[in-house]
C-alpha positions in Angstrom: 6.1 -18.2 68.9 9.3 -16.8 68.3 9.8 -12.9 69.1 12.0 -10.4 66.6 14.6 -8.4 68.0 14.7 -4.9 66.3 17.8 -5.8 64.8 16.6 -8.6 63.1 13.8 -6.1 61.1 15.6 -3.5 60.6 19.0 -5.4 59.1 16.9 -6.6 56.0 14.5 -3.3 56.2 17.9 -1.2 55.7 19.5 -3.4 53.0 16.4 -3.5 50.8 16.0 0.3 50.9 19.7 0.8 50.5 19.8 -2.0 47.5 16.5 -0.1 46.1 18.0 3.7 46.0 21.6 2.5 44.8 19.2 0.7 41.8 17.0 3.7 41.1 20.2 6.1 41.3 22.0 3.9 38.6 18.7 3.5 36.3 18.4 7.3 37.0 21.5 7.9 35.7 22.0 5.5 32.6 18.2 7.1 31.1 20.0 10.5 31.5 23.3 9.3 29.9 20.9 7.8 26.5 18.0 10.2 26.6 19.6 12.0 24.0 20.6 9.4 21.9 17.4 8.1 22.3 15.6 10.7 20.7 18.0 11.3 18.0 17.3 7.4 17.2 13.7 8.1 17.2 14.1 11.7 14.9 16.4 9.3 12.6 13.6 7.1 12.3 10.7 9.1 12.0 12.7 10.9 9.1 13.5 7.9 7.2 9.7 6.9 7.6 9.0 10.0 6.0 11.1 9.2 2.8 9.5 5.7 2.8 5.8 7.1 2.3 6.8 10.1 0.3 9.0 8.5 -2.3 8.2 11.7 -4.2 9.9 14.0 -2.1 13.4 15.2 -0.9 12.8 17.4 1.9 9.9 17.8 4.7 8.7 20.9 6.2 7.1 20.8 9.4 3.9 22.7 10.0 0.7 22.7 12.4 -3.0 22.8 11.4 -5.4 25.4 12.8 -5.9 22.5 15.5 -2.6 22.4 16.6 -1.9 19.1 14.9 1.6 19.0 13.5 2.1 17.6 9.9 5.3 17.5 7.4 5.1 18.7 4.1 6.6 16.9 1.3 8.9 19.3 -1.2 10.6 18.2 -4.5 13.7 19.3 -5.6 12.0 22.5 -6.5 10.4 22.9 -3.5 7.0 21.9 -4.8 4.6 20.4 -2.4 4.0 16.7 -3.7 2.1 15.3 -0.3 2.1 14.9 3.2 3.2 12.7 5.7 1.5 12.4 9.6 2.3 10.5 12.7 -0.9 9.3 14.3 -1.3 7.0 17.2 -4.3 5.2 19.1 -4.9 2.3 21.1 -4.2 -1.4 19.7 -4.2 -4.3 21.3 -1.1 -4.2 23.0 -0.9 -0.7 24.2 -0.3 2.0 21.8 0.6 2.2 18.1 2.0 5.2 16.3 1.4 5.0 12.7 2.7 7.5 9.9 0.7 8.3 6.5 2.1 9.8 3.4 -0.3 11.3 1.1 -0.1 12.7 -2.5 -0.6 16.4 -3.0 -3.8 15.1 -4.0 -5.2 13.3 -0.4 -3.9 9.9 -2.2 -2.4 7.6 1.0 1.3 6.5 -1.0 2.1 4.6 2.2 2.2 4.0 5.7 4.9 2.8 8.2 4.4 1.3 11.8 6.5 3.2 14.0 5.8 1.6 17.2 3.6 -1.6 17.8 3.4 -3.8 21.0 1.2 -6.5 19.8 0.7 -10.3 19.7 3.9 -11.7 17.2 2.1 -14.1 14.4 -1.1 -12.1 14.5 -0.9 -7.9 15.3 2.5 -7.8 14.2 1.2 -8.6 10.9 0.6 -5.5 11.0 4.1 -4.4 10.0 4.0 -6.6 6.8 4.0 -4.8 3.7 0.6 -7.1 2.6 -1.3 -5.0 5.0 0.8 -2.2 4.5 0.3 -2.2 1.2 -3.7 -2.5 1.3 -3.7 1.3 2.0 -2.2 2.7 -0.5 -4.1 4.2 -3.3 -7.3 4.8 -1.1 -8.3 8.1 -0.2 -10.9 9.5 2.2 -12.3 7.4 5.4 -11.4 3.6 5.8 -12.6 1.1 7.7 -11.4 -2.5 8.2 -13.3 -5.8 7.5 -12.8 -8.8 7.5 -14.3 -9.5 3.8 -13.1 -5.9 2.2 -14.7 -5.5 -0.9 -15.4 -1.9 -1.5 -13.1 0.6 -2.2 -12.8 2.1 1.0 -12.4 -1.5 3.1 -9.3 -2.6 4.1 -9.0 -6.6 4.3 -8.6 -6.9 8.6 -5.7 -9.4 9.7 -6.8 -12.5 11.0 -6.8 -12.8 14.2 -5.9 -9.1 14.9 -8.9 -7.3 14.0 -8.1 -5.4 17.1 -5.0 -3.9 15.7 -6.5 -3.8 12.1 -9.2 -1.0 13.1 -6.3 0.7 15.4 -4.0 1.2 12.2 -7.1 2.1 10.1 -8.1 4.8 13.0 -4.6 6.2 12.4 -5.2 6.4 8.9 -8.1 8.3 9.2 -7.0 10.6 11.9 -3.9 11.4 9.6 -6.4 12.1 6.4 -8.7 14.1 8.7 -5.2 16.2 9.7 -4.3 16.7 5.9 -7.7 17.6 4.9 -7.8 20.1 7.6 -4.4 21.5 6.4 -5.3 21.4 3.1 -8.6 23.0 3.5 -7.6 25.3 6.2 -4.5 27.9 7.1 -1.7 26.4 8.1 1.6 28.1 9.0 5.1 26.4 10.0 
């Protein structure tokens, strides 16, 4: 059996650690150089989201529900309130998804978007598809997803993602809950 010398252990020892901190300093560094950018991507986003499931509305005013829950306002030209849009998020099948929901002044869903989804391409991505997408509009109160949707407040389930299908229906109905609250409650901004 061959013996080490302390040099021979502590050589590679040294190297790796020195390798590892130069790495972590440099990673370090570049997520403080985009961190802003970053978020302005994702405020960017989330705005034009907003526009996508409010088609009614020019101009969004951010409030929070007696619960703390923070939700836009939709404003026409005049400043009317013509719906509501929420971001949600809850576990899917690949880790999280964020989903927003636009309402009608009325508690009618007029869209949603998939912000962020981590799921299997061909089958939870679907999600993103405006055929699913699309399912959800129109329908107001509590939804659930099945894989035969027949009643009104069904939403036909992907195939093959049925994971993801009840995760972007959970969104949907934590977002209604949300404007309901609003709506029913005070709210300030």
């Amino acid at each position: 059996m061959k013996k080490f010398s302390l040099k021979e252990i502590l050589v590679p020892t040294i190297s790796l650690f020195v390798i590892c901190a130069v790495a972590t300093a440099l990673l370090g560094f570049t997520n403080s150089v985009t961190e802003g950018k970053i978020k302005e991507v994702a405020a960017k986003s989330a705005s034009e989201a907003r526009l996508r499931v409010c088609k009614d509305a020019v101009d969004f005013e951010e409030k929070t529900d007696k619960d703390g829950n923070i939700y836009f306002e939709a404003k026409d030209s005049g400043g009317n309130t013509v719906g509501f849009a929420v971001t949600t998020e809850d576990k899917s099948y690949g880790g999280t998804i964020r989903v927003m929901t636009g309402f009608s002044a009325s508690g009618e869903i007029t869209g949603i978007e998939i912000l962020t989804i981590d799921d299997t391409p061909g089958l939870g991505m679907n999600a993103k598809k405006d055929e699913f997408r699309n399912e959800f509009t129109g329908k107001k109160g509590e939804l659930t997803a099945s894989k035969n949707a027949s009643a009104d407040n069904e939403i036909q389930a992907l195939t093959g993602a049925t994971i993801t299908s009840n995760a972007v229906t959970r969104c949907v109905n934590k977002a209604t809950n949300i404007v309901e609250n609003a709506v029913g409650g005070e709210s300030n901004g």
